[in-house]
C-alpha positions in Angstrom: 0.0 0.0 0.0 1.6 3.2 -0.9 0.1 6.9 -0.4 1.1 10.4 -2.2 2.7 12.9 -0.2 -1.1 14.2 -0.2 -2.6 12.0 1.4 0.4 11.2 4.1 -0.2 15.0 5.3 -3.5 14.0 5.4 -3.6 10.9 7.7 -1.0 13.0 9.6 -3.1 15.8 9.9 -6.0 13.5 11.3 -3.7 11.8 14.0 -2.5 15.3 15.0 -6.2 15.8 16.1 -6.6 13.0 17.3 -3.7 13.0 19.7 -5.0 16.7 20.2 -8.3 16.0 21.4 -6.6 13.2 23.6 -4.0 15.6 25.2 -7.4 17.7 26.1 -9.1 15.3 27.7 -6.5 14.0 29.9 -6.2 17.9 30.8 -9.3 18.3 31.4 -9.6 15.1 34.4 -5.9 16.3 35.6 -3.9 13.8 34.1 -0.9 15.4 32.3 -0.3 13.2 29.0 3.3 12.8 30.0 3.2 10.8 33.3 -0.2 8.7 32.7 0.2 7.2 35.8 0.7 10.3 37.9 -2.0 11.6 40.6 -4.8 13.7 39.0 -4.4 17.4 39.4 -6.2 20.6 38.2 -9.0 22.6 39.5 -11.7 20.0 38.8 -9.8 17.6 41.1 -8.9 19.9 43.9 -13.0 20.2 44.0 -13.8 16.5 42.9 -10.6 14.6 43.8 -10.0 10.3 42.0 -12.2 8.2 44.2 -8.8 6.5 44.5 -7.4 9.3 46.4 -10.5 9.5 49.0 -10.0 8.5 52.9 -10.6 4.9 53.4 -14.0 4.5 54.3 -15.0 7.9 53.3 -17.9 8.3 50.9 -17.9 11.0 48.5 -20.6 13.5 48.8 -23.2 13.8 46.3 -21.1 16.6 43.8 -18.3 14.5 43.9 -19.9 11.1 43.2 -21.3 12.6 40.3 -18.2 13.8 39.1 -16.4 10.7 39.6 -18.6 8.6 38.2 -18.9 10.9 34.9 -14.9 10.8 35.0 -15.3 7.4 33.5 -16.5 8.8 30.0 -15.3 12.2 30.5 -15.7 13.4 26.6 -19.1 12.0 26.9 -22.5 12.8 27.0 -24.4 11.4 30.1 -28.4 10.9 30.6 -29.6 11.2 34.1 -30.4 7.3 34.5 -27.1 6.9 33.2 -25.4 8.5 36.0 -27.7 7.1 38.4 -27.2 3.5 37.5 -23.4 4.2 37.6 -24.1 5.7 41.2 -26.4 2.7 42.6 -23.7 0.4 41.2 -20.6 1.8 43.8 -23.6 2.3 46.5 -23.2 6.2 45.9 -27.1 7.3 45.8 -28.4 9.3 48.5 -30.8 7.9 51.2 -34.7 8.1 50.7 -37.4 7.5 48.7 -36.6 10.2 46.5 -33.1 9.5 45.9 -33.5 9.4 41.9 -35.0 13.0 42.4 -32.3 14.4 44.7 -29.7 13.3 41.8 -31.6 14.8 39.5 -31.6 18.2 41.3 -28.1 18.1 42.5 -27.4 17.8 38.2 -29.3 20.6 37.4 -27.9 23.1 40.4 -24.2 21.9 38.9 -25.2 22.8 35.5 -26.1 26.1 36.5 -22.9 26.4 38.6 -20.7 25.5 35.9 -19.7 22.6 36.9 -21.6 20.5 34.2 -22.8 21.5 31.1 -26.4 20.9 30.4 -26.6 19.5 27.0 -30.6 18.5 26.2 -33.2 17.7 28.3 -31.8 15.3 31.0 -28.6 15.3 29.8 -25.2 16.7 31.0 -21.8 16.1 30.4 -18.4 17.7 32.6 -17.1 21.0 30.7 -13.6 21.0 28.5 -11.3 22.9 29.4 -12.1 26.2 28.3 -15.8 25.6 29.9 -14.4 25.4 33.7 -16.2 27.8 36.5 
């Protein structure tokens, strides 16, 4: 298989944004691209820190479970029973018989905060870079 010089630039042109839009991703969760297995940092993680790096037996608050969880797909788009099914699964929803409607409130005061973008109706995903409070 041979290319032109054409199409070369090309295909390198596409891994450049591809490697670009990686790069800004790991930014955004506070994981430089250099040391993959360094601690998180940034100002998203001084808020919502790795569940890794929580106190033993500590369990996040409500906020940070969300973020967390989200953490997991962080270039994606989440719907509300998403991120509720991903917080009954590590035992992370609030108490009650309302807990699906106190995670759905707690979404929609962090959209407005900034620290989720609301995306359609019931739908959210965490901000890039350039979206941070």
């Amino acid at each position: 298989m041979s290319f032109t010089p054409e199409e070369l630039e090309e295909r390198i042109r596409v891994v450049e944004a591809e490697l670009s839009w990686l790069k800004q991703g790991r930014a955004f969760i506070g994981r430089p691209t250099n040391a993959p297995n360094a601690p998180p940092t940034g100002k998203m993680t001084e808020l919502f820190p790795d569940e890794r790096h929580l106190p033993n037996g500590t369990r996040p608050t409500l906020r940070q479970s969300i973020i967390i969880a989200m953490r997991e797909r962080p270039m994606d788009d989440w719907r509300n029973d998403e991120i509720i099914a991903a917080l009954g699964a590590r035992e992370w929803l609030p108490g009650g018989k309302n807990s699906y409607h106190s995670v759905r409130g707690k979404l929609a005061e962090m959209a407005r905060e900034g620290h989720l973008v609301h995306v359609d109706r019931g739908t959210y995903r965490l901000p890039r870079e350039d979206e941070q409070p």
